[in-house]
DRENSENU-365690 format. One record per atom (N, C-alpha, C): residue in one letter; x negated, y negated, z; residue number from 1; atom name. Coordinates in pm, whole numbers, always signed. Each point is the difference from the previous one (the first is absolute). Example, Ala and Ser with C-alpha at 12.3 -4.5 7.8 and 13.67 -1.06 7.14 Angstrom:
a/-1319/+569/+780/1/N
a/+89/-119/+0/1/CA
a/-90/-120/+0/1/C
s/+35/-105/-72/2/N
s/-82/-119/+6/2/CA
s/+77/-109/+73/2/C
! end
This chain:
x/-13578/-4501/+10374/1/N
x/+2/+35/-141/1/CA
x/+119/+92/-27/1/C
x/+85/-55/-113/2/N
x/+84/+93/-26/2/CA
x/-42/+154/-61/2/C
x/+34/+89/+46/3/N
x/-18/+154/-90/3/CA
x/+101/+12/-76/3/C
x/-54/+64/-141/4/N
x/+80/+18/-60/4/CA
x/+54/+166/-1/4/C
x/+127/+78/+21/5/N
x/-8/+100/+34/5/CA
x/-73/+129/-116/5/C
x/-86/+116/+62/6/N
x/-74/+80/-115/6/CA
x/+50/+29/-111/6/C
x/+135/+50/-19/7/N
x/+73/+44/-130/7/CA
x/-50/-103/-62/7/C
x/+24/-157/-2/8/N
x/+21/-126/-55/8/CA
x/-122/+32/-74/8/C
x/-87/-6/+93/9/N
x/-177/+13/-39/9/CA
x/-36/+122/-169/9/C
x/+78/+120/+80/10/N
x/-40/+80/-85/10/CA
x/+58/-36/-130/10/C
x/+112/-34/-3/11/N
x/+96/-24/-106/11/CA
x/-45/-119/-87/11/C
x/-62/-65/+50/12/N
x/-47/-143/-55/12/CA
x/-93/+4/-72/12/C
x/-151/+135/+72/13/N
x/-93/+33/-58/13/CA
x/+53/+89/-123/13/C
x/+45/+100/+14/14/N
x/+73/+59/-99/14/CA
x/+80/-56/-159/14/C
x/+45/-120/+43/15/N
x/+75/-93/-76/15/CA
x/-108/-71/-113/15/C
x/-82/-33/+96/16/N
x/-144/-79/-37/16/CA
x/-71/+103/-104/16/C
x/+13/+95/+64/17/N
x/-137/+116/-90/17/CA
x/+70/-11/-156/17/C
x/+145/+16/-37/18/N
x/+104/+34/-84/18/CA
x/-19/-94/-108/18/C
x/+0/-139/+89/19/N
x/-12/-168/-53/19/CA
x/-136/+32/-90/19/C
x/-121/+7/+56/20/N
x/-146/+52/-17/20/CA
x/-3/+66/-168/20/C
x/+88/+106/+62/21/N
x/-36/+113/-146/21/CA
x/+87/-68/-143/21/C
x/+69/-69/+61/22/N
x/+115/-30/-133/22/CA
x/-101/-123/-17/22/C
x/-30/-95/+13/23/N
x/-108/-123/-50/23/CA
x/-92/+15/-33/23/C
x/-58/+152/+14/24/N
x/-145/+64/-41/24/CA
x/+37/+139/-45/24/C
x/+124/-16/-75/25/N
x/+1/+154/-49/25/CA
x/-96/+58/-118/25/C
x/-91/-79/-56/26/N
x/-106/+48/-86/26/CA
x/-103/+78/+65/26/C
x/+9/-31/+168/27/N
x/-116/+99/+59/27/CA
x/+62/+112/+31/27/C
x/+120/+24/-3/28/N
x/+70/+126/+73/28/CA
x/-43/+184/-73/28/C
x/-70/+56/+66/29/N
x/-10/+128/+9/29/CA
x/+79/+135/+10/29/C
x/-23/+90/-50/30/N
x/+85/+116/+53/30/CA
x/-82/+97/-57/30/C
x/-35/+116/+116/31/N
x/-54/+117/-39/31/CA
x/+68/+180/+42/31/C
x/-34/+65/-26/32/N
x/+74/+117/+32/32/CA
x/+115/-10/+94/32/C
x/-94/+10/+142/33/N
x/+36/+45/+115/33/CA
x/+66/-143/+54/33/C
x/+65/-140/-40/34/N
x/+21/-92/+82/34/CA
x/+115/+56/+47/34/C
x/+83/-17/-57/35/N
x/+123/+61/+97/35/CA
x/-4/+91/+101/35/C
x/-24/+103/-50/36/N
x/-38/+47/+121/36/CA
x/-106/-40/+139/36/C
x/-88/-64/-36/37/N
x/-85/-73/+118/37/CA
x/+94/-128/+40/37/C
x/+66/-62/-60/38/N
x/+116/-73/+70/38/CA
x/+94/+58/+105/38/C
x/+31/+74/-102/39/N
x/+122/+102/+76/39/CA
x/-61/+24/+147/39/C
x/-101/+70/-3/40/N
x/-88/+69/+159/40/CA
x/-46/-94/+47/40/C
x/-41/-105/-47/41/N
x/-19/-134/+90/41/CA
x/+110/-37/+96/41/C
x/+106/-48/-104/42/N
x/+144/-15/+70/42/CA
x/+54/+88/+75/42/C
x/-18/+166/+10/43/N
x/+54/+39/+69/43/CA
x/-83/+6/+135/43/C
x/-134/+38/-19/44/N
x/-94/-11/+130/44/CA
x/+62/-146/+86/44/C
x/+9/-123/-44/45/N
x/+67/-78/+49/45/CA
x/+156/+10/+67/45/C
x/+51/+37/-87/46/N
x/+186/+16/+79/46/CA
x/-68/+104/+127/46/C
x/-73/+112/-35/47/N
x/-21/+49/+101/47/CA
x/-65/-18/+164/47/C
x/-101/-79/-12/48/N
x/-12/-57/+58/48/CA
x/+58/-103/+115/48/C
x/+25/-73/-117/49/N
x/+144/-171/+108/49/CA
x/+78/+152/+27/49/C
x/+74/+61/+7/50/N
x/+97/+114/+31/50/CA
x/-67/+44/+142/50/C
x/-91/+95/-32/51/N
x/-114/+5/+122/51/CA
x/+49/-76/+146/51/C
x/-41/-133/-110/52/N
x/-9/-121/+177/52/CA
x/+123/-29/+24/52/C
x/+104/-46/-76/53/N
x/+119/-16/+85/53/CA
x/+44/+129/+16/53/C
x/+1/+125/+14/54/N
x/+43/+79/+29/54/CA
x/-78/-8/+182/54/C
x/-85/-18/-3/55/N
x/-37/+5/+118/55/CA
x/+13/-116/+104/55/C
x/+47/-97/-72/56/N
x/+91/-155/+89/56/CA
x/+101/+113/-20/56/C
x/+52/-14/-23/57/N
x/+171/+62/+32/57/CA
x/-20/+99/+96/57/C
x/-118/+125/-33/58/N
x/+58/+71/+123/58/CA
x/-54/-89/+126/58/C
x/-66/-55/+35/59/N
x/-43/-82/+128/59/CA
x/+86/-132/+13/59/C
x/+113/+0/-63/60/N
x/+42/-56/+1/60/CA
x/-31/-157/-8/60/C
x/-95/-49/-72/61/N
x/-47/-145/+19/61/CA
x/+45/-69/-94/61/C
x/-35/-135/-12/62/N
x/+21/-89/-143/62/CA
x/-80/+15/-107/62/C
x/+123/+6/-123/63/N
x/-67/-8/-149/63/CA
x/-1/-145/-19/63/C
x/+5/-75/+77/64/N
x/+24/-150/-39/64/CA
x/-124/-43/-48/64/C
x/-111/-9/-85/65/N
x/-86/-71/-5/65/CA
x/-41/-165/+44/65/C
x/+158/-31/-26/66/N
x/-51/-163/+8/66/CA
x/-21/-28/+168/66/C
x/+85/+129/+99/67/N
x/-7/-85/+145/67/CA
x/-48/+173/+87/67/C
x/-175/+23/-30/68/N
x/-79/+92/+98/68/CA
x/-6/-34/+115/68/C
x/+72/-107/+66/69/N
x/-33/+36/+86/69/CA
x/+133/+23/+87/69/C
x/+110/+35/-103/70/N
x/+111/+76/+63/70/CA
x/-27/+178/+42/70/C
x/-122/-1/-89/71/N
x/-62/+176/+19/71/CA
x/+63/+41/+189/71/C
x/+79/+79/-19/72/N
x/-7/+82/+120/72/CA
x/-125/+128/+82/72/C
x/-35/+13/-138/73/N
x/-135/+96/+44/73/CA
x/-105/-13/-85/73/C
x/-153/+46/+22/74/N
x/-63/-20/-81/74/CA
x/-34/+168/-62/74/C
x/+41/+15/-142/75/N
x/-21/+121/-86/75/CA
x/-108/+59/+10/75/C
x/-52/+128/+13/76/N
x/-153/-9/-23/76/CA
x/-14/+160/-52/76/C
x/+102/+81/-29/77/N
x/+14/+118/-23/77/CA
x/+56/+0/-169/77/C
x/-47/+110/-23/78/N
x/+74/+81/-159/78/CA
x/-148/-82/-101/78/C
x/+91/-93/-53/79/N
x/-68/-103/-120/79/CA
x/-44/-97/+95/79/C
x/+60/-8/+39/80/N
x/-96/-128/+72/80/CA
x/-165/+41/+88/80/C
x/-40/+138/+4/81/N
x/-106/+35/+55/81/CA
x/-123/-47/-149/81/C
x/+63/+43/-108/82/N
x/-80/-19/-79/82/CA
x/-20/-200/-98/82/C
x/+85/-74/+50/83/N
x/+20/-107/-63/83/CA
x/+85/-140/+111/83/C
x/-50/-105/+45/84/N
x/+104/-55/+77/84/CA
x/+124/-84/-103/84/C
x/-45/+38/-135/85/N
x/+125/-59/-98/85/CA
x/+114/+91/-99/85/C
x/+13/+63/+50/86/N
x/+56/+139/-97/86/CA
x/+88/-81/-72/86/C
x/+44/-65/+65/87/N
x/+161/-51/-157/87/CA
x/-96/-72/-119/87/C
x/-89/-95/+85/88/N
x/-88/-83/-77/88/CA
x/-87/+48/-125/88/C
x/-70/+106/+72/89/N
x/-41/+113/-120/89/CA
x/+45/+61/-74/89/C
x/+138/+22/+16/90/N
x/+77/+69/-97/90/CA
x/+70/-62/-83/90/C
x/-3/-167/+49/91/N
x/+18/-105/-150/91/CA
x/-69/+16/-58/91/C
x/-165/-45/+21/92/N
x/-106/-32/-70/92/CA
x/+7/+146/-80/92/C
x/+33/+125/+12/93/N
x/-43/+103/-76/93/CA
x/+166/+8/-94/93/C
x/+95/-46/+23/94/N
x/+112/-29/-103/94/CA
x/-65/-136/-59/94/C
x/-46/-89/-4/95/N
x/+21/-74/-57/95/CA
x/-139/+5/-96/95/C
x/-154/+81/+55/96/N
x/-81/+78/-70/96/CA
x/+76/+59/-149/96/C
x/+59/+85/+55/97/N
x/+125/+59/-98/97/CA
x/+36/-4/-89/97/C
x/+77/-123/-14/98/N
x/+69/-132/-91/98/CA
x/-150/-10/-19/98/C
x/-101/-58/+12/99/N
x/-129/-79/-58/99/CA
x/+20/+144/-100/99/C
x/-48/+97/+45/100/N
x/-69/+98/-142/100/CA
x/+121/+17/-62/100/C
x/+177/+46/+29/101/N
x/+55/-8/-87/101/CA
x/-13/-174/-137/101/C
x/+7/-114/+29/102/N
x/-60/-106/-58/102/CA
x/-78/+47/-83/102/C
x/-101/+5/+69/103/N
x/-142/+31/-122/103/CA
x/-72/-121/-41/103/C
x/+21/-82/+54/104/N
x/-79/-127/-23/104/CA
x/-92/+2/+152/104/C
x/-141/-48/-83/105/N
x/-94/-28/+142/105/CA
x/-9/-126/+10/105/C
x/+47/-85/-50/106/N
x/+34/-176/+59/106/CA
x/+126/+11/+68/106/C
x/+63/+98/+9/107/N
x/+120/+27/+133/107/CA
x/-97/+44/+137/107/C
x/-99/+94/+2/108/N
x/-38/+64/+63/108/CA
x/-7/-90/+179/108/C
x/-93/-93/-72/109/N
x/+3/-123/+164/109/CA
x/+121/-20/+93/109/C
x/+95/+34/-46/110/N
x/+141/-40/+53/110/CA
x/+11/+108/+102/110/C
x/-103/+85/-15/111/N
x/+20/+96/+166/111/CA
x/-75/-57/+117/111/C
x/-154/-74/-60/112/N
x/-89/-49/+81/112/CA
x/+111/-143/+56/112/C
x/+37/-38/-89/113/N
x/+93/-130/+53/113/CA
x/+108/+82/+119/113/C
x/+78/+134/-5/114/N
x/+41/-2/+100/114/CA
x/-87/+18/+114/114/C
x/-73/+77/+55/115/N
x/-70/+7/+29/115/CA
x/-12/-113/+127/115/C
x/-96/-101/-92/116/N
x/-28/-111/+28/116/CA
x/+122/-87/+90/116/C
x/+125/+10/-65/117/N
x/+74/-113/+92/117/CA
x/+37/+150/+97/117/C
x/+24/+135/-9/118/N
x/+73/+72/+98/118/CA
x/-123/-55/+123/118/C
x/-102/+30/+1/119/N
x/-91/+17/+97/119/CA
x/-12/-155/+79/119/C
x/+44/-100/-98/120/N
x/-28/-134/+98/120/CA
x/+110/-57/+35/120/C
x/+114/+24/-67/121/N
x/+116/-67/+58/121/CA
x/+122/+91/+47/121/C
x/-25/+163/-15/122/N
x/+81/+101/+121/122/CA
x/-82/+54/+76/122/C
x/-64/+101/-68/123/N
x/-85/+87/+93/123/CA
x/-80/-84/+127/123/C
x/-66/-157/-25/124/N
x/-88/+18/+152/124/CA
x/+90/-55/+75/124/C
x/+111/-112/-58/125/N
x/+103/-71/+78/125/CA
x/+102/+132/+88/125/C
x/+25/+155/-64/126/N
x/+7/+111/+65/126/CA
x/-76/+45/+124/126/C
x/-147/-21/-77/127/N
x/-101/+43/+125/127/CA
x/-26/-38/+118/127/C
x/+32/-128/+0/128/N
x/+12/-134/+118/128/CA
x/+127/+16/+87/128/C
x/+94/+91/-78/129/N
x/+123/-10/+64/129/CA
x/-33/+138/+89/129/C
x/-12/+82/-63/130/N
x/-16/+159/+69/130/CA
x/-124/+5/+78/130/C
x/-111/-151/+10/131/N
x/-72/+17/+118/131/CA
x/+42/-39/+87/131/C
x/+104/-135/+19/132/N
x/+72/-35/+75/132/CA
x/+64/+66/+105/132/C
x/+100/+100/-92/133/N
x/+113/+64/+48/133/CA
x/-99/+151/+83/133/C
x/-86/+73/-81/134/N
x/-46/+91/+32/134/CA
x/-147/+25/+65/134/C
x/-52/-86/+0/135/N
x/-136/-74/+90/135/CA
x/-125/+145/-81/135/C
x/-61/+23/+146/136/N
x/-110/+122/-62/136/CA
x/+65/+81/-78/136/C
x/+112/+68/+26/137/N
x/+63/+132/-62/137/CA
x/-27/-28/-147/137/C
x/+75/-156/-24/138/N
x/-63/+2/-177/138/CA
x/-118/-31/-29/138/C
x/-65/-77/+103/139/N
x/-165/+2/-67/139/CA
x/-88/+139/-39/139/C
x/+62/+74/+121/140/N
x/-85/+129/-11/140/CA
x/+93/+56/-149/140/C
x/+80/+10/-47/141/N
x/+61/+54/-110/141/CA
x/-92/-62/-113/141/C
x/+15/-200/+8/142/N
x/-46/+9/-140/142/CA
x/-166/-13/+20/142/C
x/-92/+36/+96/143/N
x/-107/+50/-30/143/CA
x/-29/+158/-44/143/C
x/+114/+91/+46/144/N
x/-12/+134/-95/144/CA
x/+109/-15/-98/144/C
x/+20/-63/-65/145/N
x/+60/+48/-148/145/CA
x/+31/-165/-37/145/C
x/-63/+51/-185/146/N
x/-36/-125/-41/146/CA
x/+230/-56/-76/146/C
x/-85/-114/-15/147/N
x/+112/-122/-34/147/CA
x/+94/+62/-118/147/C
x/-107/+87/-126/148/N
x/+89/+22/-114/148/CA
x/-33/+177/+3/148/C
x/-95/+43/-33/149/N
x/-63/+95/-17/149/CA
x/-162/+69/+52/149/C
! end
């Protein structure tokens, strides 16, 4: 199966949510605080993906998503103790983001849609790779710390 690489994903969902609100802009909302709960959405996110490749880089491994099992090591420190997807989560909470900046809740699904394809067509095709490459070491990882949160 081809993967399509994550940016693509996020960007697509993102694109989609945009598509959503403009064809249903009669449902679109706005209350006090959206911006700002966008804003801290999005940034909890940059912060995050930051987090995890900060910690591929210092261990020097691959940011490559499309080929894990070029991973030179398996991560398991900083962000990654608390999450085995830190970049992943920190889309879904930018692209959360964008949903409440929007303000339409017929956009809203377009996170569950990422979601949905991250987990079946990167994340386990990932998981398969890093059991491969890393045998128990990653089993025992992803039985203590979950997939997203």
């Amino acid at each position: 199966m081809m993967r399509i690489p994550p940016v693509l994903q996020f960007l697509f969902w993102g694109i989609a949510a945009w598509g959503i609100q403009k064809l249903v802009s009669e449902y679109n909302y706005s209350w006090r605080y959206q911006l700002s709960a966008a804003l801290g959405c999005a940034v909890l996110g940059i912060m995050i993906s930051g987090l995890g490749v900060a910690e591929f880089v210092k261990f020097k491994t691959t940011l490559n998503p499309v080929s894990p099992d070029k991973a030179q090591r398996l991560v398991t420190s900083g962000i990654f103790r608390l999450t085995r997807n830190p970049m992943y989560l920190g889309m879904l909470l930018i692209l959360s983001g964008w949903l409440l900046f929007l303000g339409n809740p017929f956009a809203a699904p377009t996170a569950a849609g990422f979601v949905l394809i991250m987990n079946n067509i990167q994340i386990k095709p990932e998981e398969r790779a890093m059991m491969v490459k890393f045998g128990e070491e990653y089993e025992a990882y992803r039985r203590r710390t979950r997939r997203w949160i």
